[in-house]
VEXLO-943250 format. One record per residue: residue in one letter; x, y, z of N, C-alpha, C in turn; residue number from 0. Coordinates in steps of 0.05 Angstrom, whole numbers, padded with zeros to 5 digits. Last residue first. Example, Ala and Ser with C-alpha at 12.3 -4.5 7.8 and 13.67 -1.06 7.14 Angstrom:
BEGIN
@residuo:s&neast:00257&nnorth:-00045&nup:00142&caeast:00273&canorth:-00021&caup:00143&ceast:00258&cnorth:00001&cup:00157&num:1 $
@residuo:a&neast:00264&nnorth:-00114&nup:00156&caeast:00246&canorth:-00090&caup:00156&ceast:00264&cnorth:-00066&cup:00156&num:0 $
This chain:
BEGIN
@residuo:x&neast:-00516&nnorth:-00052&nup:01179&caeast:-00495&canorth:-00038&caup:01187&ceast:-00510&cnorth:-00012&cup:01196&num:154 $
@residuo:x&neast:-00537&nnorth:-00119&nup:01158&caeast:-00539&canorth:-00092&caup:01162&ceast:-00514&cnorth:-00076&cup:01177&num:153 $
@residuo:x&neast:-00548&nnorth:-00173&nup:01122&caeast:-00523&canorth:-00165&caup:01130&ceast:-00533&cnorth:-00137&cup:01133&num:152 $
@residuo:x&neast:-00596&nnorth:-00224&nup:01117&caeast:-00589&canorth:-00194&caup:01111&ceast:-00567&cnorth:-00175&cup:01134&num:151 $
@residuo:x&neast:-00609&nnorth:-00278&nup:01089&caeast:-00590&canorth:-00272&caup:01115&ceast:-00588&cnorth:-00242&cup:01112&num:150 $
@residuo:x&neast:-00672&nnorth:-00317&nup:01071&caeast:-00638&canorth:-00306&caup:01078&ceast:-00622&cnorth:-00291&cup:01098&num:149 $
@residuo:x&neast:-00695&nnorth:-00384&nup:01065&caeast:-00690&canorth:-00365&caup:01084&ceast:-00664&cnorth:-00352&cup:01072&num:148 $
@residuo:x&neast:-00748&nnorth:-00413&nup:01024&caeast:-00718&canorth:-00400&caup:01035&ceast:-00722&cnorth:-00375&cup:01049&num:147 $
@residuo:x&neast:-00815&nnorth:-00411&nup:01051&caeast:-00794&canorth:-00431&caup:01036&ceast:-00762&cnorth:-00424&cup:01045&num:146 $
@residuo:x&neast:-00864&nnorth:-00428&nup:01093&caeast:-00843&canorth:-00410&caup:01086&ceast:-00828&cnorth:-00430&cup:01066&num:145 $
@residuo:x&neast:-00936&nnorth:-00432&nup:01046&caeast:-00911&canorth:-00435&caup:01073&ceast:-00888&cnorth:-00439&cup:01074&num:144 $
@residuo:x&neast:-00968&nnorth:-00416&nup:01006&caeast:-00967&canorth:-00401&caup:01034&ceast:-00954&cnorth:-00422&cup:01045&num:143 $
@residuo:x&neast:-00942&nnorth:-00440&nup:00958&caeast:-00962&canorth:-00450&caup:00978&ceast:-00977&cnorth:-00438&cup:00994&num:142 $
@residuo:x&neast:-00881&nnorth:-00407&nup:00987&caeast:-00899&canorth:-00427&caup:00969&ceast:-00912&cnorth:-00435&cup:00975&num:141 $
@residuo:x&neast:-00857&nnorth:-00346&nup:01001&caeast:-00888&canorth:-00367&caup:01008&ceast:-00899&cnorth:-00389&cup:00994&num:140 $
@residuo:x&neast:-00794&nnorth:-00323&nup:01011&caeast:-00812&canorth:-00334&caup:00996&ceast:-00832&cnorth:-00356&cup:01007&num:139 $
@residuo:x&neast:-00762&nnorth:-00307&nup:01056&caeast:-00760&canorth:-00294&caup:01039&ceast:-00790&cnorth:-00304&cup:01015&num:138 $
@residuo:x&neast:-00748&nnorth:-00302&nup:01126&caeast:-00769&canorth:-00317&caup:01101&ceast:-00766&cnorth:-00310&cup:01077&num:137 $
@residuo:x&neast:-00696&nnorth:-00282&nup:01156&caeast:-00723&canorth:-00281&caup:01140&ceast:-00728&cnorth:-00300&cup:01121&num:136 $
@residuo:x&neast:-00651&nnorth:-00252&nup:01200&caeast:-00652&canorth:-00278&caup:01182&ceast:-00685&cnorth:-00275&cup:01182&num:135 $
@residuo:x&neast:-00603&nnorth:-00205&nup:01205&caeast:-00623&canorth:-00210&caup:01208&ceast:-00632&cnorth:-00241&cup:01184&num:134 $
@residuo:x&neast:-00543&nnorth:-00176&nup:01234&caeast:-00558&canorth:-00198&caup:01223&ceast:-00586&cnorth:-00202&cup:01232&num:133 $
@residuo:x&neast:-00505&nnorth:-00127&nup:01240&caeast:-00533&canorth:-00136&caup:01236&ceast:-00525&cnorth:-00158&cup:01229&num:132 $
@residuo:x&neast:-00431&nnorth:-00113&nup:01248&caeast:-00445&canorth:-00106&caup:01227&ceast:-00466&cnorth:-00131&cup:01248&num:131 $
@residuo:x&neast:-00390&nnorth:-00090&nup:01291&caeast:-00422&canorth:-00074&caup:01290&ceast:-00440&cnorth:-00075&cup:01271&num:130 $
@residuo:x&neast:-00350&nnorth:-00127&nup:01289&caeast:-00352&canorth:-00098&caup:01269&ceast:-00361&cnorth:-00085&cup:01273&num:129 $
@residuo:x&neast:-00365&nnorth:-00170&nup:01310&caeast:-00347&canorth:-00153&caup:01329&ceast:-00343&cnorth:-00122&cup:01313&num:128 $
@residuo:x&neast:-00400&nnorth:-00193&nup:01272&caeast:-00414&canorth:-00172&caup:01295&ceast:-00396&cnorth:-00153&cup:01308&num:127 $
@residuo:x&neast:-00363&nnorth:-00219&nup:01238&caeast:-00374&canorth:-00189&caup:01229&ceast:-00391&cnorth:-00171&cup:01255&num:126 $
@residuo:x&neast:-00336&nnorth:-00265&nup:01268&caeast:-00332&canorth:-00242&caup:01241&ceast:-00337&cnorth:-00211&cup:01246&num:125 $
@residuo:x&neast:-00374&nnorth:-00294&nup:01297&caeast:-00346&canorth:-00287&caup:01299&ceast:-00327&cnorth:-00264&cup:01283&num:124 $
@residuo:x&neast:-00420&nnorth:-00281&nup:01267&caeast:-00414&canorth:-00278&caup:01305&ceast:-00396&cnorth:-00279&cup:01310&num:123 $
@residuo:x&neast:-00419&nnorth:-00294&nup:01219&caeast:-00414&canorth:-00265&caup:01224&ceast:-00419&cnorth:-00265&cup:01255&num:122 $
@residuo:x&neast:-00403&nnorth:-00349&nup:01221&caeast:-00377&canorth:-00333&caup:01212&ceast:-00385&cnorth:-00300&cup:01222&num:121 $
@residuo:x&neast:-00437&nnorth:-00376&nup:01246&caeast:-00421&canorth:-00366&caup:01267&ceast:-00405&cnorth:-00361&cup:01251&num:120 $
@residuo:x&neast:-00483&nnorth:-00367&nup:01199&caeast:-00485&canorth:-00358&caup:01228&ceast:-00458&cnorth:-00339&cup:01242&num:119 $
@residuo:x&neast:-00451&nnorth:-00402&nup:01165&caeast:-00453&canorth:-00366&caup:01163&ceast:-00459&cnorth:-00356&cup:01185&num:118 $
@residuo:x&neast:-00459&nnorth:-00447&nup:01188&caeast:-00427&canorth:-00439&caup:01192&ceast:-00432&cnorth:-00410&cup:01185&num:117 $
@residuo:x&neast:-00510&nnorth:-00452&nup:01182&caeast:-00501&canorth:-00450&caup:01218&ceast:-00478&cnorth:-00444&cup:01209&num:116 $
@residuo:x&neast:-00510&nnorth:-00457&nup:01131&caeast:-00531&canorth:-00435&caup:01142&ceast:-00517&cnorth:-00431&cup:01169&num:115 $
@residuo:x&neast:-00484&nnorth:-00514&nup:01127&caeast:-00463&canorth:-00481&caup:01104&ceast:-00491&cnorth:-00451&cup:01134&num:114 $
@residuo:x&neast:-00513&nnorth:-00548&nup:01182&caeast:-00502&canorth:-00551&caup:01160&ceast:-00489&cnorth:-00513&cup:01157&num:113 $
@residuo:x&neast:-00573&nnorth:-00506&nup:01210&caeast:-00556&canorth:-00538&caup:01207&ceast:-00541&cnorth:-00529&cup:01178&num:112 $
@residuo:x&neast:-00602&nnorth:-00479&nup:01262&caeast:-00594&canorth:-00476&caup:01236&ceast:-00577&cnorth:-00502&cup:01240&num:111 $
@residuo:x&neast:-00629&nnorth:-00474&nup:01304&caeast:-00639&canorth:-00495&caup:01287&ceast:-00626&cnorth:-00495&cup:01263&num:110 $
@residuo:x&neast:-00603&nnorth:-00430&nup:01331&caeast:-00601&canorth:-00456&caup:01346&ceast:-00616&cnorth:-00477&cup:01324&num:109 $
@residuo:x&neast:-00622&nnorth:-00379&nup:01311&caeast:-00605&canorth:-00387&caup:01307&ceast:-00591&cnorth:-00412&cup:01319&num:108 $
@residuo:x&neast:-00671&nnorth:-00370&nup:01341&caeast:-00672&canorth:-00378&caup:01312&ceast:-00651&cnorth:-00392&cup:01301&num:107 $
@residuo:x&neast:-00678&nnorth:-00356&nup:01389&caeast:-00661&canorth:-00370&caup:01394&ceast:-00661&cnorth:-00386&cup:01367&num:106 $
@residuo:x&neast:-00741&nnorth:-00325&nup:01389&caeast:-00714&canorth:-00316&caup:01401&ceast:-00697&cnorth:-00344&cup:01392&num:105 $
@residuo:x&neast:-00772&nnorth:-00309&nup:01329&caeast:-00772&canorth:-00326&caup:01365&ceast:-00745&cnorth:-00326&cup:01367&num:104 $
@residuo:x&neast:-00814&nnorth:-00299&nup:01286&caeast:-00790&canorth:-00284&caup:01299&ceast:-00780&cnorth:-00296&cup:01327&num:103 $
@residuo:x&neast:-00825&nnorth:-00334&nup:01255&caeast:-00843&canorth:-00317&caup:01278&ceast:-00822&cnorth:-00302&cup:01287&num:102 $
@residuo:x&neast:-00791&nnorth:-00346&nup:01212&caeast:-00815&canorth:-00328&caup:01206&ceast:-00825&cnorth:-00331&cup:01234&num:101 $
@residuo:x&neast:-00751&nnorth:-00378&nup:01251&caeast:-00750&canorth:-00347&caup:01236&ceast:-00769&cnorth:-00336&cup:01228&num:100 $
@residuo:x&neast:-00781&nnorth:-00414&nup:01274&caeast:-00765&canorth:-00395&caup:01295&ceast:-00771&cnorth:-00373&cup:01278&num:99 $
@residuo:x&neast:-00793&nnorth:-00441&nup:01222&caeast:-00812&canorth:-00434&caup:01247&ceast:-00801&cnorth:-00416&cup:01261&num:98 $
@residuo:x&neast:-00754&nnorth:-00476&nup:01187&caeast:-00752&canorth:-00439&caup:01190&ceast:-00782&cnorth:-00438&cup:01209&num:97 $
@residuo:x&neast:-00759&nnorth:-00532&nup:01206&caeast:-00761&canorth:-00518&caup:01175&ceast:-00773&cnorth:-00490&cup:01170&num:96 $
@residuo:x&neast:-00729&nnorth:-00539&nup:01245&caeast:-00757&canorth:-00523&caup:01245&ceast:-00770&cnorth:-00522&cup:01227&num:95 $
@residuo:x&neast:-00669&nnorth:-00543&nup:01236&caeast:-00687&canorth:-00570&caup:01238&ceast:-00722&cnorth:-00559&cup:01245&num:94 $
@residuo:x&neast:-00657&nnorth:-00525&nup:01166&caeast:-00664&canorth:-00509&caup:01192&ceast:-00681&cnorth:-00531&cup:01201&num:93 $
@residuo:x&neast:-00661&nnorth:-00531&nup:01119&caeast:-00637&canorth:-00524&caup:01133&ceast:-00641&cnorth:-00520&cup:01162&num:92 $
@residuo:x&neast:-00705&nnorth:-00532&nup:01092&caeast:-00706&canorth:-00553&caup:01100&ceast:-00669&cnorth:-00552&cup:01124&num:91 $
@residuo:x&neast:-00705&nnorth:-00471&nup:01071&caeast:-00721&canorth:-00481&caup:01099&ceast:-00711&cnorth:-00503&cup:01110&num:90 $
@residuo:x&neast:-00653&nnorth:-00458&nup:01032&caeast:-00676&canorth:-00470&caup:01038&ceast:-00681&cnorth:-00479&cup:01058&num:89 $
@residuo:x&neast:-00614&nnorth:-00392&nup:01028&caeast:-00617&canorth:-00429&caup:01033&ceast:-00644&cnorth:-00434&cup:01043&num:88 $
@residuo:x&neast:-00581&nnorth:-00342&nup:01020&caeast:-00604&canorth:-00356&caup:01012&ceast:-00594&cnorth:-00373&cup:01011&num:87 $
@residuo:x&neast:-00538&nnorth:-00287&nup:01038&caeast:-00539&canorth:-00312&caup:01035&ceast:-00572&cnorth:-00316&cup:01033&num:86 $
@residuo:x&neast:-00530&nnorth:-00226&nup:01041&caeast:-00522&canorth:-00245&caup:01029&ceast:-00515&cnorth:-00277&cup:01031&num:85 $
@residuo:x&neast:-00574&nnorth:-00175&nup:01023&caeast:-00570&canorth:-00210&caup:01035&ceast:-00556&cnorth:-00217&cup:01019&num:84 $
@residuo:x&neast:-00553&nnorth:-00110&nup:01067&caeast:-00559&canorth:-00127&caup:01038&ceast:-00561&cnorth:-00166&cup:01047&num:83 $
@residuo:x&neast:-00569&nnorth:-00044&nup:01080&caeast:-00571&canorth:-00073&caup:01087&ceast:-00580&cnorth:-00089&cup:01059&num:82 $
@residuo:x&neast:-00570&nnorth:00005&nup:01073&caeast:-00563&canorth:00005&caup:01093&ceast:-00562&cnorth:-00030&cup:01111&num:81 $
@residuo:x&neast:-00560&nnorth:00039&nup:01012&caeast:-00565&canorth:00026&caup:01024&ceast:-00562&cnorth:00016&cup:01046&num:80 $
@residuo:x&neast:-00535&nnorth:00081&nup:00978&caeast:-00547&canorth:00092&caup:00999&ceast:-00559&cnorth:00063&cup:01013&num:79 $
@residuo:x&neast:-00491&nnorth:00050&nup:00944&caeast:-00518&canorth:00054&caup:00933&ceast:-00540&cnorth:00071&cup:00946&num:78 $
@residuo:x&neast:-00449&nnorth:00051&nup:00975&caeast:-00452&canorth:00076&caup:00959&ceast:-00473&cnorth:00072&cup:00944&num:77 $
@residuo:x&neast:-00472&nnorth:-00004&nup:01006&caeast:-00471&canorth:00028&caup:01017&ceast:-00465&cnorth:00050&cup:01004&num:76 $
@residuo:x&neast:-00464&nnorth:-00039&nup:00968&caeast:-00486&canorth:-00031&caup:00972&ceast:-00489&cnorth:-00004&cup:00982&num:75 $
@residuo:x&neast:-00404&nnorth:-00037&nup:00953&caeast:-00429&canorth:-00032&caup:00932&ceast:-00454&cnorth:-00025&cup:00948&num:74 $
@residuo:x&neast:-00400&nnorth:-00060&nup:01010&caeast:-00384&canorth:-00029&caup:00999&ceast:-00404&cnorth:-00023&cup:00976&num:73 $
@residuo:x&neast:-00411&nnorth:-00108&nup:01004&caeast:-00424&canorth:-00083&caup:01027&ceast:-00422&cnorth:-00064&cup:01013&num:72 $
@residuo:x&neast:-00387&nnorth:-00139&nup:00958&caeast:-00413&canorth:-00133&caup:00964&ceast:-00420&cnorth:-00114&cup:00987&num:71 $
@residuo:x&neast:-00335&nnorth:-00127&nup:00991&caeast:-00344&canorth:-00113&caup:00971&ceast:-00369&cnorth:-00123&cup:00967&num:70 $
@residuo:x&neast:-00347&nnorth:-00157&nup:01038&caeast:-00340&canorth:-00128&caup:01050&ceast:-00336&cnorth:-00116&cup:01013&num:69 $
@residuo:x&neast:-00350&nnorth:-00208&nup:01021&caeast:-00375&canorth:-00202&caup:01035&ceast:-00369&cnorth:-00169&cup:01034&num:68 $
@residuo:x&neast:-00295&nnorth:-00214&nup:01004&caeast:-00326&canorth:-00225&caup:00982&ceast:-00356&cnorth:-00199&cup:00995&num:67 $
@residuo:x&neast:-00265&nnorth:-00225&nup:01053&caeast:-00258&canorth:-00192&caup:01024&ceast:-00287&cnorth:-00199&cup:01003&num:66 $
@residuo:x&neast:-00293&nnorth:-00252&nup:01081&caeast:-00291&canorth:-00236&caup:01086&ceast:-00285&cnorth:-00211&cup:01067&num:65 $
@residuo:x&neast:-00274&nnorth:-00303&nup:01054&caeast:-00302&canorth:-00294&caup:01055&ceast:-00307&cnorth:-00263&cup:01061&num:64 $
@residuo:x&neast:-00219&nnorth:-00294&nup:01054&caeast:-00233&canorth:-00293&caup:01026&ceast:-00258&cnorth:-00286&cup:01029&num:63 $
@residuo:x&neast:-00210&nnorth:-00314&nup:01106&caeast:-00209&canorth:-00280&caup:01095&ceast:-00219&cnorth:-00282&cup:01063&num:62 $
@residuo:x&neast:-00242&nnorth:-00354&nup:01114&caeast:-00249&canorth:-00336&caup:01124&ceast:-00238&cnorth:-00298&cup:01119&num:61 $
@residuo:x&neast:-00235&nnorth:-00394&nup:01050&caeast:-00221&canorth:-00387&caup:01078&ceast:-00242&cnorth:-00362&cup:01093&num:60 $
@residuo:x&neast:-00284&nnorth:-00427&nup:01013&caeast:-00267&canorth:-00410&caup:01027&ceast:-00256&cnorth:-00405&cup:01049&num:59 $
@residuo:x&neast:-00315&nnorth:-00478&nup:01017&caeast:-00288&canorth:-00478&caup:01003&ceast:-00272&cnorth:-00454&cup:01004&num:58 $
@residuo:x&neast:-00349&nnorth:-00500&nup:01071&caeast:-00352&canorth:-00486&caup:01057&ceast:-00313&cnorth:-00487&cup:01037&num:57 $
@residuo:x&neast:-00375&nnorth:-00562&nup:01079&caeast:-00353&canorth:-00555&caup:01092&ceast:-00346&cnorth:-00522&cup:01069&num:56 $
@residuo:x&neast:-00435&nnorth:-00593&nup:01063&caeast:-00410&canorth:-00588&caup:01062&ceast:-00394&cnorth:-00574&cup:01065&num:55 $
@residuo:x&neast:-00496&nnorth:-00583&nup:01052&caeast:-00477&canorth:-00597&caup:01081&ceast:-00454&cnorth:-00606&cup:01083&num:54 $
@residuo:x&neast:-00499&nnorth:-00558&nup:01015&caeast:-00499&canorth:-00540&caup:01031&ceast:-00484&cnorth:-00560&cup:01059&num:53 $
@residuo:x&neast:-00499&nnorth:-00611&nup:00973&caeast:-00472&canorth:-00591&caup:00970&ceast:-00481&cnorth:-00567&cup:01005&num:52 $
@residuo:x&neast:-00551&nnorth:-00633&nup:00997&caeast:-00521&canorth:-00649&caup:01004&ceast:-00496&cnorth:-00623&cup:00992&num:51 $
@residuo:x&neast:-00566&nnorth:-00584&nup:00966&caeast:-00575&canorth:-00596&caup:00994&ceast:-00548&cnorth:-00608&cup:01015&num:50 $
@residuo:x&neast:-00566&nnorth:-00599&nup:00919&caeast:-00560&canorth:-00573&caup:00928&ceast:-00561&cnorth:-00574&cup:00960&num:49 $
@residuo:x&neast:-00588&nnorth:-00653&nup:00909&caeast:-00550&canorth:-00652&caup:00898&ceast:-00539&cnorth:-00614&cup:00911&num:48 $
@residuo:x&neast:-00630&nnorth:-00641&nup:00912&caeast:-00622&canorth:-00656&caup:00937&ceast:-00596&cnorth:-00657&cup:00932&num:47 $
@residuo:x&neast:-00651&nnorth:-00610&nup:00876&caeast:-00651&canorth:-00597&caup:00892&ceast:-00630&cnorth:-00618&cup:00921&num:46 $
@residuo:x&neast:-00652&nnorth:-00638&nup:00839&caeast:-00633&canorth:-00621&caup:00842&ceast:-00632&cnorth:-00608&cup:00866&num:45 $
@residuo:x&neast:-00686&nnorth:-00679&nup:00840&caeast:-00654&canorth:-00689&caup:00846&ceast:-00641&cnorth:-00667&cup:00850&num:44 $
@residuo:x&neast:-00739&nnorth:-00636&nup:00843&caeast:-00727&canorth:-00653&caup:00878&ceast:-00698&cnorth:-00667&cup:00862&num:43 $
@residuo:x&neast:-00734&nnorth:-00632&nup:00783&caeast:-00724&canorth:-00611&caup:00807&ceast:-00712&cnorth:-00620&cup:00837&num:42 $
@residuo:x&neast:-00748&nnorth:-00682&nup:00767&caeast:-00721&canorth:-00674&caup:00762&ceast:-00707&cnorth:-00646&cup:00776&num:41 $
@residuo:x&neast:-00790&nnorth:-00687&nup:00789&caeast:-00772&canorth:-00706&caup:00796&ceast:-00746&cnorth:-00689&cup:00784&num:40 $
@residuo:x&neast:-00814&nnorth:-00651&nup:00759&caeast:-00816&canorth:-00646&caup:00792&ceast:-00793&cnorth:-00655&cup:00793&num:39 $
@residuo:x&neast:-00815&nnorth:-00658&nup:00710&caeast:-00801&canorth:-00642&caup:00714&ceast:-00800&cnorth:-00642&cup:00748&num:38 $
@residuo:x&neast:-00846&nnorth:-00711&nup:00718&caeast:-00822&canorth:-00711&caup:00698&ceast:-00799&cnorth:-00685&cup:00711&num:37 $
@residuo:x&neast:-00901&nnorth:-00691&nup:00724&caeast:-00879&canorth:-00701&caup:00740&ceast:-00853&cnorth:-00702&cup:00741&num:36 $
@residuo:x&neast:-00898&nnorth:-00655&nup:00677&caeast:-00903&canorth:-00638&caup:00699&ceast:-00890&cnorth:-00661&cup:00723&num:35 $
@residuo:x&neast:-00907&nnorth:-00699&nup:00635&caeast:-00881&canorth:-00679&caup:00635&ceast:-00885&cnorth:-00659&cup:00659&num:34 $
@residuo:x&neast:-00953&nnorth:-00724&nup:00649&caeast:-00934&canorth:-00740&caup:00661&ceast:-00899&cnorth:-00721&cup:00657&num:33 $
@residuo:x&neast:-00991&nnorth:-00684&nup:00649&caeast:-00986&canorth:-00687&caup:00682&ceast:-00955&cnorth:-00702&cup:00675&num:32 $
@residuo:x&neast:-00990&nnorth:-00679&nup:00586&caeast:-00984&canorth:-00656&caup:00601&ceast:-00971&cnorth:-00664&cup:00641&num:31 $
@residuo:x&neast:-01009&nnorth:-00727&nup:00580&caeast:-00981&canorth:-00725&caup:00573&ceast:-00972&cnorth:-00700&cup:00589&num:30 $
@residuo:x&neast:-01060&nnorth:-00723&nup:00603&caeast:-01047&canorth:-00747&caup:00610&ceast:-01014&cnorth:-00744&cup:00603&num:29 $
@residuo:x&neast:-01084&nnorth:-00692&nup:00570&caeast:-01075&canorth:-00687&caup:00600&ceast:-01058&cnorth:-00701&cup:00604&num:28 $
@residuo:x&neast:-01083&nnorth:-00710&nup:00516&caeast:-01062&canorth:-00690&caup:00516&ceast:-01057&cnorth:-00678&cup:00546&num:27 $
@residuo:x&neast:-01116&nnorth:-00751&nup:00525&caeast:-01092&canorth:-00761&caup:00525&ceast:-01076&cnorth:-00735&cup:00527&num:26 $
@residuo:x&neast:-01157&nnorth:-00723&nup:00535&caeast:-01151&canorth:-00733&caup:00561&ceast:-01120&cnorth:-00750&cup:00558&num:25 $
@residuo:x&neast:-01170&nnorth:-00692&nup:00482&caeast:-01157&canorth:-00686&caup:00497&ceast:-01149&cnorth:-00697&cup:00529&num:24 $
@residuo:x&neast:-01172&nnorth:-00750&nup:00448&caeast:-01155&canorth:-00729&caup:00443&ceast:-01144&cnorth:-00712&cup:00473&num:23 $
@residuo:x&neast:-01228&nnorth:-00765&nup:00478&caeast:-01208&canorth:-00786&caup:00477&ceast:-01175&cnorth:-00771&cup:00481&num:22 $
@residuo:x&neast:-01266&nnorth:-00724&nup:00460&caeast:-01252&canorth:-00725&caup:00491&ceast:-01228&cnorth:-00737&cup:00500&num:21 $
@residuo:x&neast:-01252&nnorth:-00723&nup:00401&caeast:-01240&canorth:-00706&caup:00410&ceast:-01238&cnorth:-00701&cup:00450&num:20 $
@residuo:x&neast:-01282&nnorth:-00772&nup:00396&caeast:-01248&canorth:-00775&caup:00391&ceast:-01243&cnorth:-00745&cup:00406&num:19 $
@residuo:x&neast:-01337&nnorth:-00752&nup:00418&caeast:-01317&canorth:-00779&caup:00428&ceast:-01283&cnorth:-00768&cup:00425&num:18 $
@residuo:x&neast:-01339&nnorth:-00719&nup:00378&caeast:-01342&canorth:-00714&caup:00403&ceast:-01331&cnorth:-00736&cup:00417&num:17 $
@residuo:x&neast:-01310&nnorth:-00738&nup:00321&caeast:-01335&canorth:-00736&caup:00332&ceast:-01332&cnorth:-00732&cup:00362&num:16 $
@residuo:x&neast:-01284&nnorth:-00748&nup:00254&caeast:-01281&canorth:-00735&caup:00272&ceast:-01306&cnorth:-00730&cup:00289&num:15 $
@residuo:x&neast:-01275&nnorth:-00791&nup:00210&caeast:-01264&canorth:-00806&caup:00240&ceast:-01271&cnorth:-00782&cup:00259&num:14 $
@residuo:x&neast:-01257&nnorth:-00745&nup:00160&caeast:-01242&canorth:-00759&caup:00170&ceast:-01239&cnorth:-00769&cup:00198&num:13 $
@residuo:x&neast:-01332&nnorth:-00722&nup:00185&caeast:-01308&canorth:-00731&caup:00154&ceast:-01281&cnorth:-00732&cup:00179&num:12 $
@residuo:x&neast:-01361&nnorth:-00766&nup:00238&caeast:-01358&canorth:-00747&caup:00213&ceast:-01335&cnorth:-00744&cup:00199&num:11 $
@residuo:x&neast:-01389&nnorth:-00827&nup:00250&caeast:-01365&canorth:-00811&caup:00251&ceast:-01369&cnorth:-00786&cup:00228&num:10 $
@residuo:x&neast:-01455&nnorth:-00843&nup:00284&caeast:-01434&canorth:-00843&caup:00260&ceast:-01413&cnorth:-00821&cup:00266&num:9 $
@residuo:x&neast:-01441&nnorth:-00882&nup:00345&caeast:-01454&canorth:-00864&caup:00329&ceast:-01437&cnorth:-00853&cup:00305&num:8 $
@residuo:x&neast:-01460&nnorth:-00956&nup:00352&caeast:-01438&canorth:-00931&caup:00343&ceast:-01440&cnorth:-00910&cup:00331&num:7 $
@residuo:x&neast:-01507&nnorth:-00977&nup:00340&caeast:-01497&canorth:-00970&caup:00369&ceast:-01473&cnorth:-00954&cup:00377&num:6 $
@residuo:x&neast:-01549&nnorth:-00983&nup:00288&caeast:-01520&canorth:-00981&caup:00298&ceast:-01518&cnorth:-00969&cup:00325&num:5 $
@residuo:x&neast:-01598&nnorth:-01018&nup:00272&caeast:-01599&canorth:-01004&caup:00288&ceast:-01565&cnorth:-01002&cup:00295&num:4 $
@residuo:x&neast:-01648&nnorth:-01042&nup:00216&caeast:-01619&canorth:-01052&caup:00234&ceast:-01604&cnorth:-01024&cup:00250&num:3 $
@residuo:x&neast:-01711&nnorth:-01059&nup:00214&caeast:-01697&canorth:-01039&caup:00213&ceast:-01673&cnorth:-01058&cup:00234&num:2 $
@residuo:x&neast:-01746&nnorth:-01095&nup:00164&caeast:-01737&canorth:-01097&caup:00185&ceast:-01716&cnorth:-01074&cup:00191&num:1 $
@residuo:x&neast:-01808&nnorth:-01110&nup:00134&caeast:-01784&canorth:-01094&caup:00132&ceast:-01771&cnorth:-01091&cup:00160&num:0 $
């Protein structure tokens, strides 16, 4: 009597066995990473269509910016507040990629590039002669390391 020996272990009711179900879920990784790239890539275009728009020539006049910026204040200050931001842009704005700013180092405002350096010298021309602050910060840690920077308008 001779015994015949399978090398395929048997399947249970409908095909179901520890196999199929690793098979199952390395394909449901495999789909999960490729919609997780999917979405990266589709963040970095946006982010580089936001990018190339900051290194463009801003579309207001200086008194428009100016009546924009002085009602945002005004709201803030009958809120009791004594400082608001208004501007956010990404690290990569700054040829440091914001180093000056989160340590706080003197001459922060010399790495700014592009829409970030024209806010600069709108409130050095603008708004300091007012007595209004500027302060520029880190605002967010991805990773732990800096991401956008804003601009907090004080008075």
């Amino acid at each position: 009597m001779s015994e015949t020996r399978s090398t395929t272990p048997p399947a249970g009711p409908d095909g179901f066995s520890a196999t199929d179900l690793r098979r199952r879920m390395a394909e449901r990784e495999a789909a999960k990473a490729a919609e997780e790239m999917r979405h990266m890539k589709e963040q970095e275009e946006k982010q580089k269509a936001v990018m190339a728009e900051f290194q463009k020539p801003p579309a207001r006049t200086p008194d428009q910016l100016m009546e924009a910026l002085m009602l945002l204040v005004n709201r803030a200050a009958e809120r009791g507040q004594s400082e608001v931001q208004i501007y956010r842009f990404p690290n990569s704005l700054c040829s440091d990629g914001g180093r000056r700013i989160n340590n706080s180092l003197p001459e922060w405002e010399k790495t700014l590039e592009g829409r970030p350096k024209l806010g600069y010298e709108f409130w050095r021309d603008y708004l300091r002669p007012l007595g209004f602050g500027l302060k520029a910060q880190v605002l967010e840690y991805p990773g732990g390391m800096p991401g956008d920077i804003g601009f907090i308008l004080t008075w």
